[in-house]
C-alpha positions as CSV (number, residue, x, y, z in Angstrom):
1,X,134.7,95.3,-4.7
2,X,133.5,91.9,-5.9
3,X,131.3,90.1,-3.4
4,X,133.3,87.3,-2.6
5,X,136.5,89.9,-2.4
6,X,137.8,90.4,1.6
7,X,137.4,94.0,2.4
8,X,140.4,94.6,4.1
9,X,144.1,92.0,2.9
10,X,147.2,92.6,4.0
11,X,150.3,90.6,2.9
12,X,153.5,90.5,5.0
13,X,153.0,94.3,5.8
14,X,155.8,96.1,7.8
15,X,156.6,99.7,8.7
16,X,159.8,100.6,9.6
17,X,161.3,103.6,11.3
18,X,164.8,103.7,11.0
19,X,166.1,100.9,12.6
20,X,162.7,100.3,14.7
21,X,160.2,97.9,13.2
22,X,157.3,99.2,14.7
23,X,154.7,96.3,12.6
24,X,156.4,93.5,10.9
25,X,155.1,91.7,8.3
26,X,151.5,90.8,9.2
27,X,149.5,89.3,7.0
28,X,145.6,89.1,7.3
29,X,142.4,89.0,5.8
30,X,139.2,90.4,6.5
31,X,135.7,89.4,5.2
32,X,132.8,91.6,3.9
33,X,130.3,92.4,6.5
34,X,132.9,91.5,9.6
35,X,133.2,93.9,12.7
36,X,137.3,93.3,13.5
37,X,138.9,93.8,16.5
38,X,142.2,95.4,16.7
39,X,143.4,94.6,20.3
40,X,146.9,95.7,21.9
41,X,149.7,97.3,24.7
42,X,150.9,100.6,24.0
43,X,153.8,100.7,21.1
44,X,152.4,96.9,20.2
45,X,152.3,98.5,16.4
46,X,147.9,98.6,15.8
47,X,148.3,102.2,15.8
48,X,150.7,102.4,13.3
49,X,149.1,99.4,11.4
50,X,145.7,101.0,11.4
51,X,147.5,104.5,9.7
52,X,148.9,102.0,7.0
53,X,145.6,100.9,5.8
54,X,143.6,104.2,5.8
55,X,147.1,105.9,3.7
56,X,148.2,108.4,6.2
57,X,152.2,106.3,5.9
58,X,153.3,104.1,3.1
59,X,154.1,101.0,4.1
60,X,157.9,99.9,4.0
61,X,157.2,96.3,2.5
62,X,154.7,94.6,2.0
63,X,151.1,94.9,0.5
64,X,147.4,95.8,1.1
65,X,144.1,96.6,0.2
66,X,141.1,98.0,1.0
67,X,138.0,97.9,-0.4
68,X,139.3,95.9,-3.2
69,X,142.2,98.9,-3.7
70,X,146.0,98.6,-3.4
71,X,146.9,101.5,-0.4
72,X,150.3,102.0,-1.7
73,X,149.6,102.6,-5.6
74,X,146.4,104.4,-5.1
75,X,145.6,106.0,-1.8
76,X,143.1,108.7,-2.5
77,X,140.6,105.6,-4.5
78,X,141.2,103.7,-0.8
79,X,140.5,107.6,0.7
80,X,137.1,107.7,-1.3
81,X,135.7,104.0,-0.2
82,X,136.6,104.6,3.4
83,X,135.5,106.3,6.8
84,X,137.2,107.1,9.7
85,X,136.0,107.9,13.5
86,X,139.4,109.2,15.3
87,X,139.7,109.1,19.0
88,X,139.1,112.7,19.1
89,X,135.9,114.6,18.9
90,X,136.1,117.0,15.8
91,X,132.8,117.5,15.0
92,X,132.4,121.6,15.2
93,X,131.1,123.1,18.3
94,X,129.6,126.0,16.1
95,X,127.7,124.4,13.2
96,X,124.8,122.6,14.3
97,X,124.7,118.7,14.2
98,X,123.5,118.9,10.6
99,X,125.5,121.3,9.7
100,X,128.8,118.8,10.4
101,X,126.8,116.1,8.6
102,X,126.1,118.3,5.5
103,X,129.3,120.1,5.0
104,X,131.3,116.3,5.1
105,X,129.2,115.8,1.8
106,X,130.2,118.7,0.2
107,X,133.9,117.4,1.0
108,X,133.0,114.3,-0.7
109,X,131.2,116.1,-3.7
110,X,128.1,115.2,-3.0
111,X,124.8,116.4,-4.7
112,X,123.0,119.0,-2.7
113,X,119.8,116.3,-3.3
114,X,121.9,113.4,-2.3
115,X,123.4,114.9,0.7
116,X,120.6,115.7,2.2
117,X,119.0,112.1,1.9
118,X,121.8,110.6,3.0
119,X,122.0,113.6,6.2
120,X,118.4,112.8,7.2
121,X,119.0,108.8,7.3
122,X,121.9,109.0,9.2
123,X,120.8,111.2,11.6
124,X,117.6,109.3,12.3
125,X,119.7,106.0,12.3
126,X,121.9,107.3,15.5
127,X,119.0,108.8,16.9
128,X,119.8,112.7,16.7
129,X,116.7,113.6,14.2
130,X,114.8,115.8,16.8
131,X,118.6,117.2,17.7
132,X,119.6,117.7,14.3
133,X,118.9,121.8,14.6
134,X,121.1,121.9,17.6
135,X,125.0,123.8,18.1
136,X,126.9,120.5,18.9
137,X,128.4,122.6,21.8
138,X,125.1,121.7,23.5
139,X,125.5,117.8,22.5
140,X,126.7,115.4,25.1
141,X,129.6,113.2,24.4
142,X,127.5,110.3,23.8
143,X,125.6,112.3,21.2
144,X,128.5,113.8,19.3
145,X,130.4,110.7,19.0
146,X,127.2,109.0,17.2
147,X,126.9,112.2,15.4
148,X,130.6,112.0,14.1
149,X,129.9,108.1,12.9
150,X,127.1,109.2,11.1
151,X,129.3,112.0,9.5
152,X,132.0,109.3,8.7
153,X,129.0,107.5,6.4
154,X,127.8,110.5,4.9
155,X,129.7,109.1,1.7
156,X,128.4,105.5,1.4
157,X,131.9,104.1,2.6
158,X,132.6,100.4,2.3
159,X,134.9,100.4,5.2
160,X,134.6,101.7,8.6
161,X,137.3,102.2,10.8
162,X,137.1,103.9,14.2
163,X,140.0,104.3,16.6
164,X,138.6,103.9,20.4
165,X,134.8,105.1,19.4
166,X,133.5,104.8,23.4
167,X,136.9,106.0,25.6
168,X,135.6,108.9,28.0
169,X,131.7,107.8,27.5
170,X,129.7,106.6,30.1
171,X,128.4,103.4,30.2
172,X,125.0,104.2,28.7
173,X,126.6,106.3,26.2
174,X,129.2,103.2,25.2
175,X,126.0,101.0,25.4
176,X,124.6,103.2,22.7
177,X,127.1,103.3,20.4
178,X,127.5,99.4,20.7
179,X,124.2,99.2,19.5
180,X,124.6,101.7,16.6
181,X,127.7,99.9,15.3
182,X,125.9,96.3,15.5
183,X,122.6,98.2,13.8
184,X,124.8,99.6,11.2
185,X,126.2,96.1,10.6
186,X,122.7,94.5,10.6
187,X,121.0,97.2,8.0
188,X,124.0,98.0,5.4
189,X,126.4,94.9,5.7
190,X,129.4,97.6,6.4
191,X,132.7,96.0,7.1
192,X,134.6,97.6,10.6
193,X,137.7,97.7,11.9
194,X,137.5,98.7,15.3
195,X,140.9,99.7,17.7
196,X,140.1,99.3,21.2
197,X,141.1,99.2,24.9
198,X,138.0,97.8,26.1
199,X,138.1,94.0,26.5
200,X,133.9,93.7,27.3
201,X,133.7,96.2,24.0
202,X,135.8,93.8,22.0
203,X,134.2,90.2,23.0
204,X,130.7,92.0,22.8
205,X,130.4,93.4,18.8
206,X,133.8,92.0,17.3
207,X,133.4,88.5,15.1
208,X,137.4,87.9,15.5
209,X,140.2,90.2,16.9
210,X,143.6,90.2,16.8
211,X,145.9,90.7,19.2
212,X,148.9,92.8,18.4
213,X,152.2,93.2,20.6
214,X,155.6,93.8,19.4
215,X,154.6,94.4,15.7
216,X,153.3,91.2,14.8
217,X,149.5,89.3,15.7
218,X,150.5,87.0,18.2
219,X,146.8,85.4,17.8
220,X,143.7,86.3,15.7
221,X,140.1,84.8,15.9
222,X,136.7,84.7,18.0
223,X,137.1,85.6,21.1
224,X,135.4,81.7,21.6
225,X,138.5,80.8,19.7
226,X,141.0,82.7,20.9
227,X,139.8,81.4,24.7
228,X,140.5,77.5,23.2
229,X,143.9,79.2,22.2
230,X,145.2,80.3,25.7
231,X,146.4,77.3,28.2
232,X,144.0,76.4,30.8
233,X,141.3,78.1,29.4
234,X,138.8,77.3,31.9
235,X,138.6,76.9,35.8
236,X,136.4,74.6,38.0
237,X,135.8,75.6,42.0
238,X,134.8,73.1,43.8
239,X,133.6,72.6,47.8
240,X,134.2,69.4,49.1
241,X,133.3,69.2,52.5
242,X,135.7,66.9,54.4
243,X,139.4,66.2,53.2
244,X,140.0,68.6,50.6
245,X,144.1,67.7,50.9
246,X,142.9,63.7,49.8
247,X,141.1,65.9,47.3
248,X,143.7,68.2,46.1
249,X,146.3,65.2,45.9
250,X,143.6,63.0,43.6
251,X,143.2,66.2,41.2
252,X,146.9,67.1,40.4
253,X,146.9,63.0,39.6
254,X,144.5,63.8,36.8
255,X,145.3,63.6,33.4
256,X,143.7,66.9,32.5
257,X,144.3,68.8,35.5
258,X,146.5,71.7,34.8
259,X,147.0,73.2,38.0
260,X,144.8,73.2,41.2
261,X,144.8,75.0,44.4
262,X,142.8,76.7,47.2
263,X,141.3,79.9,47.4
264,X,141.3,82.6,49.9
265,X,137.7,81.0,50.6
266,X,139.1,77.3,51.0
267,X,137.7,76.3,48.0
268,X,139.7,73.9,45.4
269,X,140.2,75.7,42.1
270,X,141.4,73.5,39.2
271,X,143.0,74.5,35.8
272,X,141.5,73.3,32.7
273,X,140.9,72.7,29.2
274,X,137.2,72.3,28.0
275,X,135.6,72.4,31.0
276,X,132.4,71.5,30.4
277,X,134.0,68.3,29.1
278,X,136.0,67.3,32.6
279,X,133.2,68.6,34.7
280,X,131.7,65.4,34.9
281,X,134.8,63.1,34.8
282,X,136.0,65.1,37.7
283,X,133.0,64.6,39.6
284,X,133.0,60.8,39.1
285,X,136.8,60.8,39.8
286,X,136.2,61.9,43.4
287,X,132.4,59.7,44.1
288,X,134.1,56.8,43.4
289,X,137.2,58.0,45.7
290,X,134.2,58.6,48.7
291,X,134.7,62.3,48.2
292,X,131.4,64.0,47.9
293,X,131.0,67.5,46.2
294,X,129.1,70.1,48.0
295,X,128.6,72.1,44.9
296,X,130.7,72.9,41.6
297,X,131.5,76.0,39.3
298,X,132.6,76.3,36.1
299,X,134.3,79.6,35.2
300,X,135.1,80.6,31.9
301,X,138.8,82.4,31.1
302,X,137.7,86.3,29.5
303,X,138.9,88.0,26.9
304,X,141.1,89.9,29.0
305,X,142.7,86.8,30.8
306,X,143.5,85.7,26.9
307,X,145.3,88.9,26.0
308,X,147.4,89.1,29.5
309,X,148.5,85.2,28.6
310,X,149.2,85.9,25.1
311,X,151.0,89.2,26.1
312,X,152.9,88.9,29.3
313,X,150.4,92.0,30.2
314,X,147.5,93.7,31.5
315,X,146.1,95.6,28.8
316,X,145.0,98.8,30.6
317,X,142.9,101.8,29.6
318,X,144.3,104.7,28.4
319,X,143.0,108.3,29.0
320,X,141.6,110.2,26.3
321,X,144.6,111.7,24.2
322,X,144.1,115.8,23.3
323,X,144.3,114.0,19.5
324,X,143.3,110.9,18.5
325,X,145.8,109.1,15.7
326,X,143.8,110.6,13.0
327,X,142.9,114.0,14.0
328,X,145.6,115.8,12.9
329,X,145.0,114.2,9.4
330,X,142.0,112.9,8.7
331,X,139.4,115.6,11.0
332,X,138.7,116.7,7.3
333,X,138.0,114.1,4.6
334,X,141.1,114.6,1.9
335,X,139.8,115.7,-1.8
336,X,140.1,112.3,-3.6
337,X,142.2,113.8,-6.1
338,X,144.6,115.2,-3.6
């Protein structure tokens, strides 16, 4: 893959099932070196999008690539440049945790000298050296997810795509697989596409995401950028002591006042684009009406009131499924021939 060449493309991409057009015709790009968020409902079409590009279903029109390689003409060179985390756990209970590492490497054909390199850095890099030696009954869930990224990258892959990496953790163990996927970024420039239900996980280690619902991306970009998307991205409390109706009437006069209204707390909450822009307008609107402010917040919109705009809907989190999306298929790396 050439260095200028995105990592993942896709061109007017659509799956259909029968008559149901679960994605339709979505066309993206995604640089080298770019943590992606995949962000939507369930049956919004990511799962079925995400299948597409790793070449568990052909598409039904359409084009992509990955890793510089067409996923319709020649799955099993996209199969040999990728790696996959599914929802799942599938590491084995009864090997130890270098035992899963090592065997993945003889799946991929790996040298007994290379395997064992690459088995030893990875381990160290998600913290499990001193572990290593250990059934993976005895791991925590925390430890075997890091173990099964580090079993995904046993081959070198370009590509990195993990399907809900932190549902069921605890927040420590979620912190600490945050921090491997933005220390993996930061040491080997690998590029990740990352499905998730977690709006803090998404705005935290994700340089754009995409929001999926009804088969198409109803938006893509930063989460900053997706926030400047949404209407009314921002919203100002205010206290003013003494005629907060006088107030209230003067605000919804504004030019840039969206909405306003009081809170349970009597305070004046006003709607907003760029708020750090009409803070001080606002302000001066009211001193020079005689209305002094007691005190002023500015409250930026979150990721999560974005996607409920955007969507119509609260994007909530699911439990853990018996098998994640690519369990069933991809527990085992494929034989690249095959």
């Amino acid at each position: 893959m050439a260095d200028n060449e995105p990592a993942i493309t896709a061109h007017e991409l659509t799956k259909r099932f029968g008559d149901f057009t679960a994605v339709d015709a979505v066309s993206f790009a995604v640089p080298r070196g770019e943590l992606f968020g995949v962000l939507g409902p369930n049956g919004a079409g990511k799962t079925t999008l995400t299948r597409m590009l790793t070449t568990l279903i052909a598409p039904t029109a359409g084009a992509a690539t990955v890793a510089g390689v067409d996923v319709t003409h020649h799955p099993a060179r996209v199969r040999e440049r990728i790696g996959v985390i599914p929802q799942a756990l599938t590491s084995d209970l009864d090997l130890t945790g270098w035992e899963n590492v090592d065997i993945y490497g003889e799946f991929y054909g790996l040298g007994r000298r290379i395997r064992h390199q690459r088995a030893r850095e990875l381990l160290r890099m998600v913290g499990l050296s001193e572990r290593a030696n250990d059934l993976v009954a005895t791991y925590s869930g925390g430890m075997r997810r890091r173990l099964e990224i580090a079993r995904g990258l046993i081959h070198s892959p370009e590509v990195l795509f993990l399907d809900e990496p932190t549902i069921g953790l605890d927040p420590q163990s979620r912190r600490a697989v945050w921090d491997l996927l933005e220390a993996l970024r930061g040491e080997t420039g690998l590029t990740i596409s990352l499905t998730t239900h977690y709006m803090d996980e998404a705005e935290t280690l994700c340089d754009r995401v995409a929001i999926v619902d009804g088969g198409k991306i109803i938006a893509l970009g930063s989460p900053a950028e997706l926030k400047t998307m949404a209407k009314g991205a921002d919203r100002v409390e205010l206290e003013i002591p003494t005629d907060a109706d006088r107030a209230i009437t003067l605000i919804r006069a504004l030019p840039y006042t969206l909405a306003v209204a009081r809170d349970e707390a009597g305070a004046i909450v006003v709607t907003v684009d760029d708020g750090a822009r009409v803070m001080p307008r606002l302000i001066g609107a009211l001193d020079e009406a005689g209305l002094g402010v007691a005190s002023i917040r500015l409250e930026r919109m979150s990721l999560e009131d974005v996607f409920i705009q955007f969507t119509g809907r609260r994007l909530r989190d699911e439990a853990a499924r018996k098998a994640g999306f690519f369990s069933m298929t991809m527990g085992l790396p494929r034989s690249p021939g095959r």
